[in-house]
C-alpha positions as CSV (number, residue, x, y, z in Angstrom):
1,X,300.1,104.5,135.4
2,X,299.1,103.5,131.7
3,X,295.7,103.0,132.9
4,X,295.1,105.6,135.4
5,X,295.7,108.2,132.2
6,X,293.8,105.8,129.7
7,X,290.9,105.9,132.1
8,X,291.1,109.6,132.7
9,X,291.1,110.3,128.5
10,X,288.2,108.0,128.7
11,X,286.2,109.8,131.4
12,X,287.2,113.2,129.1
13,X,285.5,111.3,125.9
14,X,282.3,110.7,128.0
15,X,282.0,114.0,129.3
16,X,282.2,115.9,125.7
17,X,280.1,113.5,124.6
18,X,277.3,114.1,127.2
19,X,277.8,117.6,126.2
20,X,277.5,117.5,122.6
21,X,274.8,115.1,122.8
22,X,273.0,117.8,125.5
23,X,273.5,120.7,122.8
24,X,272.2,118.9,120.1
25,X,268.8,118.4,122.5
26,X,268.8,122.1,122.9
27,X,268.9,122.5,119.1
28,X,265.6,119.8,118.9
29,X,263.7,122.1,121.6
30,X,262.5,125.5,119.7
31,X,261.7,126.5,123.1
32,X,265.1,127.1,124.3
33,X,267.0,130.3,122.5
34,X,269.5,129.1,119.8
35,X,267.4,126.6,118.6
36,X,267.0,126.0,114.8
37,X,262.9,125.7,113.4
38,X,262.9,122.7,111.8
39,X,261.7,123.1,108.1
40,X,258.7,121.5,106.8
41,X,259.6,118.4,104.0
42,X,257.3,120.3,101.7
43,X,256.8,123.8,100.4
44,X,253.3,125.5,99.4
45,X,253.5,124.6,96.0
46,X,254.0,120.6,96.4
47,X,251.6,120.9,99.2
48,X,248.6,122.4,96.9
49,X,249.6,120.2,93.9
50,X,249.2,117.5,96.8
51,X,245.7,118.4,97.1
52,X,244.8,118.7,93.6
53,X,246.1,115.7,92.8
54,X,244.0,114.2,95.5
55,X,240.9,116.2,94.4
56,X,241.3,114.3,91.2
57,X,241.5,110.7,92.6
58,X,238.8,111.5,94.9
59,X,236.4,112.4,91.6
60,X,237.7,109.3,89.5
61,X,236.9,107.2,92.9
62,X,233.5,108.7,93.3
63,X,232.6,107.9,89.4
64,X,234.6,104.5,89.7
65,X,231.8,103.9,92.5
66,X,228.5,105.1,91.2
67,X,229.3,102.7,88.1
68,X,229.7,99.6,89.7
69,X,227.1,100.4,91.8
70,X,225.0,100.9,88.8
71,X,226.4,97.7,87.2
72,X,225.2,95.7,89.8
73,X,221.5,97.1,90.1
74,X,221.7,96.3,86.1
75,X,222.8,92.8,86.6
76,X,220.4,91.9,89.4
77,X,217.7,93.1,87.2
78,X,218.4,90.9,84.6
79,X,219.2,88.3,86.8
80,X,215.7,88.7,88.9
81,X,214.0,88.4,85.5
82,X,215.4,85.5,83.9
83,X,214.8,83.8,86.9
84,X,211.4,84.8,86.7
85,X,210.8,83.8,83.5
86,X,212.7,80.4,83.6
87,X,211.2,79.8,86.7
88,X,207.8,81.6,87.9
89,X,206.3,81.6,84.3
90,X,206.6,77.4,83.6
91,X,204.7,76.7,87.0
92,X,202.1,79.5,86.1
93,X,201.5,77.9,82.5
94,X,201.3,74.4,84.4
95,X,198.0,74.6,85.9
96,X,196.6,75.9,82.4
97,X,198.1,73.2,80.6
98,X,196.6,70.7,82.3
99,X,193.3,71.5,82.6
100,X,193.3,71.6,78.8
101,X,195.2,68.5,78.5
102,X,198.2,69.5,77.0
103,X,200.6,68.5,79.7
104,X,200.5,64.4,79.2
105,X,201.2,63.8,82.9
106,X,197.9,65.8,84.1
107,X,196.0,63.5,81.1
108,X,197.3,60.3,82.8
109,X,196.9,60.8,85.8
110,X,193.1,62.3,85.2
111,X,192.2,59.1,83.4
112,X,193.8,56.4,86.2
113,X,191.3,58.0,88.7
């Protein structure tokens, strides 16, 4: 007989249970009547703050971008043109060098043949 009534209390728990659990659904659905609107997590204030605040990052961003970029273009220019001179200019001055004999390579070679 213990059982039988510990089982009964049991079924009782479930049932209130199920029916607080179903009235707390309602309370989720703004459809239903009774139910509670849920309120936002911010008001109009932190929300606009929220966009200034990102209005600024965007513009520190956007200048934080256009001078690297600019970096860059600076530093391949100077990079392009050291090359050039360490590298184009001494094999354009070759040719001139020894044809007037000033490069002692050319000279040797020129007097062998």
């Amino acid at each position: 007989m213990g059982r039988a009534s510990q089982g009964a209390e049991t079924v009782k728990e479930l049932k209130q249970m199920s029916e607080t659990e179903s009235s707390t659904d309602n309370a989720s659905n703004p459809s239903e009547p009774g139910a509670s609107t849920p309120e936002a997590p911010f008001d109009r204030k932190d929300l606009a703050q929220f966009e200034a605040d990102d209005a600024t990052a965007g513009k520190a961003i956007g200048k934080m971008l256009s001078g690297f970029f600019l970096y860059t273009v600076l530093a391949m220019g100077i990079v392009a043109a050291v090359t050039y001179w360490w590298f184009v200019k001494p094999n354009e001055a070759a040719p001139n060098e020894a044809a007037n004999g000033k490069n002692g390579e050319a000279a040797v070679e020129a007097e062998s043949h």
